[in-house]
PDB file with SEQRES, HELIX, SHEET and CRYST1 records, atoms N, CA, C and O in Angstrom:
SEQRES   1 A   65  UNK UNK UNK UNK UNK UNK UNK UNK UNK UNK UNK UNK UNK          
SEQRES   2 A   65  UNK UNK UNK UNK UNK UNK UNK UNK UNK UNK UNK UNK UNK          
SEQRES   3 A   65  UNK UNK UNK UNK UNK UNK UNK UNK UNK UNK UNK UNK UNK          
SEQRES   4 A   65  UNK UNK UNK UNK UNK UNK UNK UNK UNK UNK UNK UNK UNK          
SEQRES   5 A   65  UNK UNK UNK UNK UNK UNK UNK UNK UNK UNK UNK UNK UNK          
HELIX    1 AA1 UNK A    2  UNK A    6  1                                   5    
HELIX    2 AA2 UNK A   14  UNK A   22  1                                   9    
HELIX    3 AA3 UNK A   25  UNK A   31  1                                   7    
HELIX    4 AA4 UNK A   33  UNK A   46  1                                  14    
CRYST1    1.000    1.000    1.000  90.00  90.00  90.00 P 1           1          
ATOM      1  N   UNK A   1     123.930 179.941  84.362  1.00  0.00           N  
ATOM      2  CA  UNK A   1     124.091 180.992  83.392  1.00  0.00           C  
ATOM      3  C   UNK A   1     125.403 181.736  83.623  1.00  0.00           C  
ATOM      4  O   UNK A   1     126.194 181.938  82.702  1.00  0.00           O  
ATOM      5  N   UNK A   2     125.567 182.050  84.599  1.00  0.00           N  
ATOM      6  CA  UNK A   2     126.819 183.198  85.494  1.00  0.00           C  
ATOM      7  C   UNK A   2     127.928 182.214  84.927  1.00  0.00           C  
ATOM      8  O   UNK A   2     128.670 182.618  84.031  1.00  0.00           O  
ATOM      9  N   UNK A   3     128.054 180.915  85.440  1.00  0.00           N  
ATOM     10  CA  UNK A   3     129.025 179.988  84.958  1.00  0.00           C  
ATOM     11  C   UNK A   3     129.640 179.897  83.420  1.00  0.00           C  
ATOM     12  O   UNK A   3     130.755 180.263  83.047  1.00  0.00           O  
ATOM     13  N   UNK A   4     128.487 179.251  82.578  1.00  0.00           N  
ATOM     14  CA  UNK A   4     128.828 178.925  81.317  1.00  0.00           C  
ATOM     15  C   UNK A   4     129.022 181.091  80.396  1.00  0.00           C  
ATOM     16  O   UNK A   4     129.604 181.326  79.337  1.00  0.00           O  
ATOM     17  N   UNK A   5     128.450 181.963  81.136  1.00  0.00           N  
ATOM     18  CA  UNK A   5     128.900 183.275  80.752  1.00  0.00           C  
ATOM     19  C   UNK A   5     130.537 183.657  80.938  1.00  0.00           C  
ATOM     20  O   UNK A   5     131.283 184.500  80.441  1.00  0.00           O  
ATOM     21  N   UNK A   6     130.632 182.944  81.587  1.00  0.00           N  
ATOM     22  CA  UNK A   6     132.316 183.478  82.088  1.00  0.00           C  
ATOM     23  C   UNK A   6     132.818 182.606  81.345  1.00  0.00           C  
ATOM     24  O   UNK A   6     133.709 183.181  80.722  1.00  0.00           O  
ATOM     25  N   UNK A   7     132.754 181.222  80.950  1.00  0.00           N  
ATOM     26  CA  UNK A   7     133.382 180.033  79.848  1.00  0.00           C  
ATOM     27  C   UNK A   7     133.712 178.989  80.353  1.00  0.00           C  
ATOM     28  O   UNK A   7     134.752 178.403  80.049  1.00  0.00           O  
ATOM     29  N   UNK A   8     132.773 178.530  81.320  1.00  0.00           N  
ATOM     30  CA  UNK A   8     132.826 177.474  81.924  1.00  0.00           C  
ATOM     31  C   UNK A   8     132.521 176.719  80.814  1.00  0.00           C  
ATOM     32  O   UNK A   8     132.118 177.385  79.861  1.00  0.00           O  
ATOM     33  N   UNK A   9     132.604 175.339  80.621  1.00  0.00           N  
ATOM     34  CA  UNK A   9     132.403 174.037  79.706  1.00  0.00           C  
ATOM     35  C   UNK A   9     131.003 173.199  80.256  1.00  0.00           C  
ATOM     36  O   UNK A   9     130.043 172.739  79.638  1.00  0.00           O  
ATOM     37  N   UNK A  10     131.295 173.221  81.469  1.00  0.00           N  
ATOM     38  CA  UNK A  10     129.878 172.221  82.288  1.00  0.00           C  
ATOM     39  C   UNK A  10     130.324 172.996  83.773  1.00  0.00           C  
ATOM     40  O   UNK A  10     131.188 173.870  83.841  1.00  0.00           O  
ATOM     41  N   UNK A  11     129.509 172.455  84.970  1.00  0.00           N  
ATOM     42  CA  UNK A  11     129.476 172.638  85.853  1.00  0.00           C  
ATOM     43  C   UNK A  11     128.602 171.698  86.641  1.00  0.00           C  
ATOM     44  O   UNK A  11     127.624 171.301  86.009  1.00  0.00           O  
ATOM     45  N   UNK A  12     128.751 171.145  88.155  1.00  0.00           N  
ATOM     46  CA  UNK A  12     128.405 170.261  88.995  1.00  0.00           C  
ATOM     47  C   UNK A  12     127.275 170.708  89.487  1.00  0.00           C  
ATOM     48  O   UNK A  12     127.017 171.872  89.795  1.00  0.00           O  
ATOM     49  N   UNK A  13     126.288 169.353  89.595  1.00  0.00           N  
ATOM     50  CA  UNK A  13     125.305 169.554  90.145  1.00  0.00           C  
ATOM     51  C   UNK A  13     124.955 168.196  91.298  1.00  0.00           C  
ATOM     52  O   UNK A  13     123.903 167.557  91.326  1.00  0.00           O  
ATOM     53  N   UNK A  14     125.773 168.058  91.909  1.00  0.00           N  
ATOM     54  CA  UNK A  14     125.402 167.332  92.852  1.00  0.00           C  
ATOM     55  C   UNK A  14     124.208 166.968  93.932  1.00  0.00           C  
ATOM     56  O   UNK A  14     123.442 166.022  94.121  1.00  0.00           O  
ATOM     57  N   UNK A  15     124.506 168.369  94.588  1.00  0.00           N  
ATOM     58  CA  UNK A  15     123.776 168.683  95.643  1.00  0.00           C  
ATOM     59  C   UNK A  15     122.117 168.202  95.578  1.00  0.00           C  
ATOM     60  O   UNK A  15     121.388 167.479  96.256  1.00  0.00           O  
ATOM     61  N   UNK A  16     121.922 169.387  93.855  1.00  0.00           N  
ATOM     62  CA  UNK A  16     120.580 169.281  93.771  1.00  0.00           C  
ATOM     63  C   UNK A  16     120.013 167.775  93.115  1.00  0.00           C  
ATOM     64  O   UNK A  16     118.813 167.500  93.081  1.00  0.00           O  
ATOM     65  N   UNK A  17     121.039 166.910  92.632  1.00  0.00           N  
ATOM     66  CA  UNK A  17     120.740 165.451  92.127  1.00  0.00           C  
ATOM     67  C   UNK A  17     120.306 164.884  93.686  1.00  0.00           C  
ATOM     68  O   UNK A  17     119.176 164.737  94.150  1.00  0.00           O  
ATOM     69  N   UNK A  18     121.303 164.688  94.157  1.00  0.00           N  
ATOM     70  CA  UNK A  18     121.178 164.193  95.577  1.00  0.00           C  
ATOM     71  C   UNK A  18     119.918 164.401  96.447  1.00  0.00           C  
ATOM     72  O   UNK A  18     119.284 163.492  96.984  1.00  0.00           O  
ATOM     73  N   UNK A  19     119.599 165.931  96.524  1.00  0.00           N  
ATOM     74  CA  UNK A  19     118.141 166.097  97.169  1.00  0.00           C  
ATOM     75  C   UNK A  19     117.129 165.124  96.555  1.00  0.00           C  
ATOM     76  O   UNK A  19     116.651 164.179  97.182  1.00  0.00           O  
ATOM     77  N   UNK A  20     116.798 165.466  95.101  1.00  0.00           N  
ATOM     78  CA  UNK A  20     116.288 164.923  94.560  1.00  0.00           C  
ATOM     79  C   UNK A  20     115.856 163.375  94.594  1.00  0.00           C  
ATOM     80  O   UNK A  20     114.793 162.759  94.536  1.00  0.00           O  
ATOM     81  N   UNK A  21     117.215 163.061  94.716  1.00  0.00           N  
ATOM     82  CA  UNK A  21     116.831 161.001  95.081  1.00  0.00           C  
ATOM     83  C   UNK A  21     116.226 160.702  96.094  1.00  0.00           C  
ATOM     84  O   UNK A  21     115.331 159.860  96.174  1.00  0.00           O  
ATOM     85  N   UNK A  22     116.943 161.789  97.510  1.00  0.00           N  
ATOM     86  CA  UNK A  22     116.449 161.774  98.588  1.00  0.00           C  
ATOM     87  C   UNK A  22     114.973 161.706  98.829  1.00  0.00           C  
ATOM     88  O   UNK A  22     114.395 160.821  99.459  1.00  0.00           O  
ATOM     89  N   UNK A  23     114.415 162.786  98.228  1.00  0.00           N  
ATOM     90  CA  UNK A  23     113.145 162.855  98.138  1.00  0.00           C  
ATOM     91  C   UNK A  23     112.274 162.660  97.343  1.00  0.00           C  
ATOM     92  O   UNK A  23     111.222 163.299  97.331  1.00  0.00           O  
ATOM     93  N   UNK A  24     112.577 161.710  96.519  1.00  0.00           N  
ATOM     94  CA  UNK A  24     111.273 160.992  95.279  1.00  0.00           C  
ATOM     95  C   UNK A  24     112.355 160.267  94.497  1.00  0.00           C  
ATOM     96  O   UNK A  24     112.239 160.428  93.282  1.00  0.00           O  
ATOM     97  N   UNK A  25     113.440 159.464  94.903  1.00  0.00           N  
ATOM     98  CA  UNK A  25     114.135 158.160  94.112  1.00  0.00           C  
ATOM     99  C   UNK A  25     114.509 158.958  92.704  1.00  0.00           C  
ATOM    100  O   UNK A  25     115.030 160.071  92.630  1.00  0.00           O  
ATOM    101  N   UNK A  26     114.118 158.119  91.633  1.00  0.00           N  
ATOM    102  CA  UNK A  26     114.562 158.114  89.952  1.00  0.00           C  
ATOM    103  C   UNK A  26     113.682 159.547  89.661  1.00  0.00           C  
ATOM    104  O   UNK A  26     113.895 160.602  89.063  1.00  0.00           O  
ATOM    105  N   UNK A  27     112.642 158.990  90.393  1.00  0.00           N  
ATOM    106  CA  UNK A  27     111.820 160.438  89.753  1.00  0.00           C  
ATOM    107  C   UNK A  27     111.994 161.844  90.044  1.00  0.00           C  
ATOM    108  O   UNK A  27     112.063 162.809  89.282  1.00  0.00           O  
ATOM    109  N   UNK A  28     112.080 161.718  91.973  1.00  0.00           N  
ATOM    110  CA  UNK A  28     112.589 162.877  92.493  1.00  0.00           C  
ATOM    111  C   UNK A  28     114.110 163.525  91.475  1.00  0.00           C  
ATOM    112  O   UNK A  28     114.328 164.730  91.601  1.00  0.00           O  
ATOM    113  N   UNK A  29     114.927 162.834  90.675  1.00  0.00           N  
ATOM    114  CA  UNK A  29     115.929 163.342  90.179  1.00  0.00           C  
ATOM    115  C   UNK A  29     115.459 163.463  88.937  1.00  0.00           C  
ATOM    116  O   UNK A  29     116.381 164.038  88.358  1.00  0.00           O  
ATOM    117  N   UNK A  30     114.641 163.291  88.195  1.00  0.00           N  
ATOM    118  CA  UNK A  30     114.231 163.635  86.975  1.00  0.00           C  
ATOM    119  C   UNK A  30     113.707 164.746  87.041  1.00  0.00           C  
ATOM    120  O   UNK A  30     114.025 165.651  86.271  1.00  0.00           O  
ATOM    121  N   UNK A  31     112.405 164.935  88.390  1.00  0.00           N  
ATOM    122  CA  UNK A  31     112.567 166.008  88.348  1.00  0.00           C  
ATOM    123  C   UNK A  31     112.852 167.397  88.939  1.00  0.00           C  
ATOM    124  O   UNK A  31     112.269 168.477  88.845  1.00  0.00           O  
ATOM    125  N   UNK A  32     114.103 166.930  89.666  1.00  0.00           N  
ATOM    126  CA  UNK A  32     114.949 168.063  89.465  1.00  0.00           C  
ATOM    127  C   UNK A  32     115.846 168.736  88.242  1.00  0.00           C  
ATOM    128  O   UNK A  32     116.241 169.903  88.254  1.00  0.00           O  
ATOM    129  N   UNK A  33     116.031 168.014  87.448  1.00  0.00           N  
ATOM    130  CA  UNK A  33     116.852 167.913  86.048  1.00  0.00           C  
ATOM    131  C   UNK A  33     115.730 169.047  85.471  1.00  0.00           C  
ATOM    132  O   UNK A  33     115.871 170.263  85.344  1.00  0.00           O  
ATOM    133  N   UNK A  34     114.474 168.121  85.149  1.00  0.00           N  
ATOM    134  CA  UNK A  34     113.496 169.128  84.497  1.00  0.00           C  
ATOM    135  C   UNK A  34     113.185 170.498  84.970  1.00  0.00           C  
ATOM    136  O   UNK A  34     112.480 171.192  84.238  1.00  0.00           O  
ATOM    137  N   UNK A  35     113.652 171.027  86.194  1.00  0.00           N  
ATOM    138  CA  UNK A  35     113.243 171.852  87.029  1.00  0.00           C  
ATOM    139  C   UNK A  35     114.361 173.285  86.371  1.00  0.00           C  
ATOM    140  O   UNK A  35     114.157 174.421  85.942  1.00  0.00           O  
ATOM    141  N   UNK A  36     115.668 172.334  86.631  1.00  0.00           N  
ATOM    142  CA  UNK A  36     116.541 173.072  86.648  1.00  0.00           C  
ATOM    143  C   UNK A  36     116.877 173.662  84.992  1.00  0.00           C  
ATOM    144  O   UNK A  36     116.820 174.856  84.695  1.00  0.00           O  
ATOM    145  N   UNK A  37     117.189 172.682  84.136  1.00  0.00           N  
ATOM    146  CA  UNK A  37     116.855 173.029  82.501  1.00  0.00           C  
ATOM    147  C   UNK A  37     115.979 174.172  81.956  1.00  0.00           C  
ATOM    148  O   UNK A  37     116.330 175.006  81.122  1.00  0.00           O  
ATOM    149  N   UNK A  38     114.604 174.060  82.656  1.00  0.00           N  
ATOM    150  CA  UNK A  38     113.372 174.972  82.328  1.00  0.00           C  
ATOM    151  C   UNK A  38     113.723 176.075  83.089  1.00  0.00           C  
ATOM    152  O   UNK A  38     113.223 177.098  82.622  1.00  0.00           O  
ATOM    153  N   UNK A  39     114.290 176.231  83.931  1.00  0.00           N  
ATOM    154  CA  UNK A  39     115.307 177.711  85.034  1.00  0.00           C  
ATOM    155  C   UNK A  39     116.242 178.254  84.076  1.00  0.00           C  
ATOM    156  O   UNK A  39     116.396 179.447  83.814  1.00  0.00           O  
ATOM    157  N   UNK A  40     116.887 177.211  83.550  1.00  0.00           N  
ATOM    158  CA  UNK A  40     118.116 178.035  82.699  1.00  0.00           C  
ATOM    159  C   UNK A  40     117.524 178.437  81.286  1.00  0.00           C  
ATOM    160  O   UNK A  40     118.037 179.409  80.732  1.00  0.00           O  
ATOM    161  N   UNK A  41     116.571 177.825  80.708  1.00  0.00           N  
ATOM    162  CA  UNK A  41     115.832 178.138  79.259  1.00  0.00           C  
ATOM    163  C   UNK A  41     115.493 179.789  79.398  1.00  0.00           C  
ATOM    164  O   UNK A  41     115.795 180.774  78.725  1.00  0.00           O  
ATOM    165  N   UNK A  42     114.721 179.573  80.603  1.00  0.00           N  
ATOM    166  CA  UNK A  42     113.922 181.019  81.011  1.00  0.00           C  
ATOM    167  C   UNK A  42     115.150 182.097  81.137  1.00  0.00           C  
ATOM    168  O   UNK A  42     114.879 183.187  80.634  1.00  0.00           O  
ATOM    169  N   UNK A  43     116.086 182.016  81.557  1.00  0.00           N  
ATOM    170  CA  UNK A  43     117.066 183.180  81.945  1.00  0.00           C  
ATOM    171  C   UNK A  43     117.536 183.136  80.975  1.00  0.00           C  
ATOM    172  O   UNK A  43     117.685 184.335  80.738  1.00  0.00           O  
ATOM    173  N   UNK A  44     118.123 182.347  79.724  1.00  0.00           N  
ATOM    174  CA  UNK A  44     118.642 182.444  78.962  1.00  0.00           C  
ATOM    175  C   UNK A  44     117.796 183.734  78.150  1.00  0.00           C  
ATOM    176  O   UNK A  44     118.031 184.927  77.954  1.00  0.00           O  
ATOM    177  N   UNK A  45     116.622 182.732  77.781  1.00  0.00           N  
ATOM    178  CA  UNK A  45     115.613 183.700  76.730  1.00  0.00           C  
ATOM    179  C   UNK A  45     115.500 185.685  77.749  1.00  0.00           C  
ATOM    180  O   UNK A  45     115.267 186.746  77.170  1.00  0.00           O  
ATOM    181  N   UNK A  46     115.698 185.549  78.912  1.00  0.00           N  
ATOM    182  CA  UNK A  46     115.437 186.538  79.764  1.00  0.00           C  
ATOM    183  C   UNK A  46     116.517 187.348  79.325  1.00  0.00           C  
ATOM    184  O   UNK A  46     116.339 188.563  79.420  1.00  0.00           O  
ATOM    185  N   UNK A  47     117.762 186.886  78.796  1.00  0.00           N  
ATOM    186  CA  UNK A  47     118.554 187.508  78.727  1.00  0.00           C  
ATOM    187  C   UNK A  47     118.969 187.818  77.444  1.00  0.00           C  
ATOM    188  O   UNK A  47     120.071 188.216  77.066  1.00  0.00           O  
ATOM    189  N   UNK A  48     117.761 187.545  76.693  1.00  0.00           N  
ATOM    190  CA  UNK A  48     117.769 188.030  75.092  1.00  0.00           C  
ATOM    191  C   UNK A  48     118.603 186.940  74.043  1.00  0.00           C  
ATOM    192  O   UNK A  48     118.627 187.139  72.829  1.00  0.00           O  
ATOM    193  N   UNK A  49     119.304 185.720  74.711  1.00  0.00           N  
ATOM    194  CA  UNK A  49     120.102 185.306  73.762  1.00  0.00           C  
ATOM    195  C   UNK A  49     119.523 184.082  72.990  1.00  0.00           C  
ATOM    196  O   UNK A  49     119.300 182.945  73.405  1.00  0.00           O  
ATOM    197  N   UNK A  50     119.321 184.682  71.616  1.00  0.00           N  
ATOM    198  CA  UNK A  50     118.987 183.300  70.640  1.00  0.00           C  
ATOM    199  C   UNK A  50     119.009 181.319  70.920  1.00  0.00           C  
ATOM    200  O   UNK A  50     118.200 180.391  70.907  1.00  0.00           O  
ATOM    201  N   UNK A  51     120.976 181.609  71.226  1.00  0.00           N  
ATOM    202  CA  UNK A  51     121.322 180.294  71.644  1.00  0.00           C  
ATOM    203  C   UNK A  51     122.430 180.454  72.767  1.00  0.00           C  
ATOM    204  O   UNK A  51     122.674 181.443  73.459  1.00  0.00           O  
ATOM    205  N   UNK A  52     123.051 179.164  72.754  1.00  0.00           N  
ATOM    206  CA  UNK A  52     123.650 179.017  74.195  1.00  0.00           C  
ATOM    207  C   UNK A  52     125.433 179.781  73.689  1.00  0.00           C  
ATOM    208  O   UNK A  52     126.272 180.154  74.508  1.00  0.00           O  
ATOM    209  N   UNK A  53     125.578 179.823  72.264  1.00  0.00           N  
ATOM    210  CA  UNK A  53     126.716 180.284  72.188  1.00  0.00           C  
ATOM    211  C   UNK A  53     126.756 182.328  72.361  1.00  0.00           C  
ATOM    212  O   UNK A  53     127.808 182.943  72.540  1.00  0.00           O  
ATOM    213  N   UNK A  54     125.754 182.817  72.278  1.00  0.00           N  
ATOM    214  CA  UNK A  54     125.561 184.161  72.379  1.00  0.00           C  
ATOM    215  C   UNK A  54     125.689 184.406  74.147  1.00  0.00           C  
ATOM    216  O   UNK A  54     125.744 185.507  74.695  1.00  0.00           O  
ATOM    217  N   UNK A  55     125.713 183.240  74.740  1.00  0.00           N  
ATOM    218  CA  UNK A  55     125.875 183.844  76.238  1.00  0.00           C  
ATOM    219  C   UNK A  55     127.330 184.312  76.781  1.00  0.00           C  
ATOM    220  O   UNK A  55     128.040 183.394  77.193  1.00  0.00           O  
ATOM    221  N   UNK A  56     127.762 185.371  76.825  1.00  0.00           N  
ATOM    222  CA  UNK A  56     128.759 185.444  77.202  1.00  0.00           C  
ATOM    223  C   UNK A  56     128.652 186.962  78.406  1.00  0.00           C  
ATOM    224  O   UNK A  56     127.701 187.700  78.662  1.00  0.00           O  
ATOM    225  N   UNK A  57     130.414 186.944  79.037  1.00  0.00           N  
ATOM    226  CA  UNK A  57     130.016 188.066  80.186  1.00  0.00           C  
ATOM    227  C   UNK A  57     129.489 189.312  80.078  1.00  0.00           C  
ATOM    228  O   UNK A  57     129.538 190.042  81.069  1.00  0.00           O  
ATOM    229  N   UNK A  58     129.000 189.697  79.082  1.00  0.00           N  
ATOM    230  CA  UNK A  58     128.617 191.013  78.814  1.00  0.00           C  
ATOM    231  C   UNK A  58     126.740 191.139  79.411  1.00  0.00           C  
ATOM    232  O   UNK A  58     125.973 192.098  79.503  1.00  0.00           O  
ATOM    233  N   UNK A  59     126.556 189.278  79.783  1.00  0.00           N  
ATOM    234  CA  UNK A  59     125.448 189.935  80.081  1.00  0.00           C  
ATOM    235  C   UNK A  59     125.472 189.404  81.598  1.00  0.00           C  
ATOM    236  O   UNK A  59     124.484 189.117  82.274  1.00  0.00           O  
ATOM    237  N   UNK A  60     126.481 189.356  81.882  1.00  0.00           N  
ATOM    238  CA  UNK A  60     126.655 189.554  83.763  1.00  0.00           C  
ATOM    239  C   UNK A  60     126.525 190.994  84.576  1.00  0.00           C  
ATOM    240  O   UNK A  60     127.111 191.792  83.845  1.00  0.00           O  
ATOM    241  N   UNK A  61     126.127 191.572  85.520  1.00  0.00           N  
ATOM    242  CA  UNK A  61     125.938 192.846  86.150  1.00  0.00           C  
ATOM    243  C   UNK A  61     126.788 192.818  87.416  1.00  0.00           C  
ATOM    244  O   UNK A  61     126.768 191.955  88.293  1.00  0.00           O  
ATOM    245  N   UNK A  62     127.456 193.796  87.360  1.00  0.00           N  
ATOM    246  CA  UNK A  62     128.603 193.884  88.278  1.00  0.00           C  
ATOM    247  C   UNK A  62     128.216 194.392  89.721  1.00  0.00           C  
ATOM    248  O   UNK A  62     127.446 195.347  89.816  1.00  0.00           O  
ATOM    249  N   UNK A  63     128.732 193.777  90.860  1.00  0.00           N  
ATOM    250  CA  UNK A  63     128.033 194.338  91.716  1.00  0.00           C  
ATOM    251  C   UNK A  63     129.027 194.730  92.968  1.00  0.00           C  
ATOM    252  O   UNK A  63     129.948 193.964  93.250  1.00  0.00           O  
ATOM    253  N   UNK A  64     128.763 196.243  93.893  1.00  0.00           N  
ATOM    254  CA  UNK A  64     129.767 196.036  94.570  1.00  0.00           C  
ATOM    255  C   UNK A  64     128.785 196.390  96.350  1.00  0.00           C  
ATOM    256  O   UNK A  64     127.680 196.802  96.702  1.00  0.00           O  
ATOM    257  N   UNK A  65     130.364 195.789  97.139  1.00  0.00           N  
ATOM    258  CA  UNK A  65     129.389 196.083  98.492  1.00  0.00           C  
ATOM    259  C   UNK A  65     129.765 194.569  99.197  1.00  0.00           C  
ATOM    260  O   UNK A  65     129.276 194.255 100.282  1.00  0.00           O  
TER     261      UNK A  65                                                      
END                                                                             
C-alpha cells in the first residue's frame, strides 16, 4: 500500500514467494499470493478507497522519532 501510495508501478516480492515454495512447493506459493492480495484488499478498503487509482500519499501518516 505505502509503496504503490507514493507511485510506485509494482514492487518485489521475492522473499515471501520463496518462503512459500520452501514450505508447501506450487501450493505453498499460491498461497502466499492469496494471502498477500486479501492483506492488500483489506487495507485498501481500510483506507476508504473505492479503487486502486484513489490510493495516493495523502493516506500515508507521518511519523517521527
Amino acid at each position: 500500500f505505502k509503496a504503490l501510495a507514493l507511485g510506485a508501478d509494482f514492487v518485489q516480492l521475492g522473499r515471501p514467494i520463496l518462503w512459500g515454495l520452501a514450505h508447501g512447493g506450487e501450493q505453498g506459493v499460491r498461497h502466499v499470493l492469496k494471502s498477500l492480495l486479501a492483506e492488500f484488499e483489506i487495507t485498501v478498503g481500510l483506507a476508504g478507497c473505492a479503487k486502486l487509482a484513489d490510493v495516493n500519499a495523502t493516506y500515508l501518516a507521518e511519523t517521527r522519532g
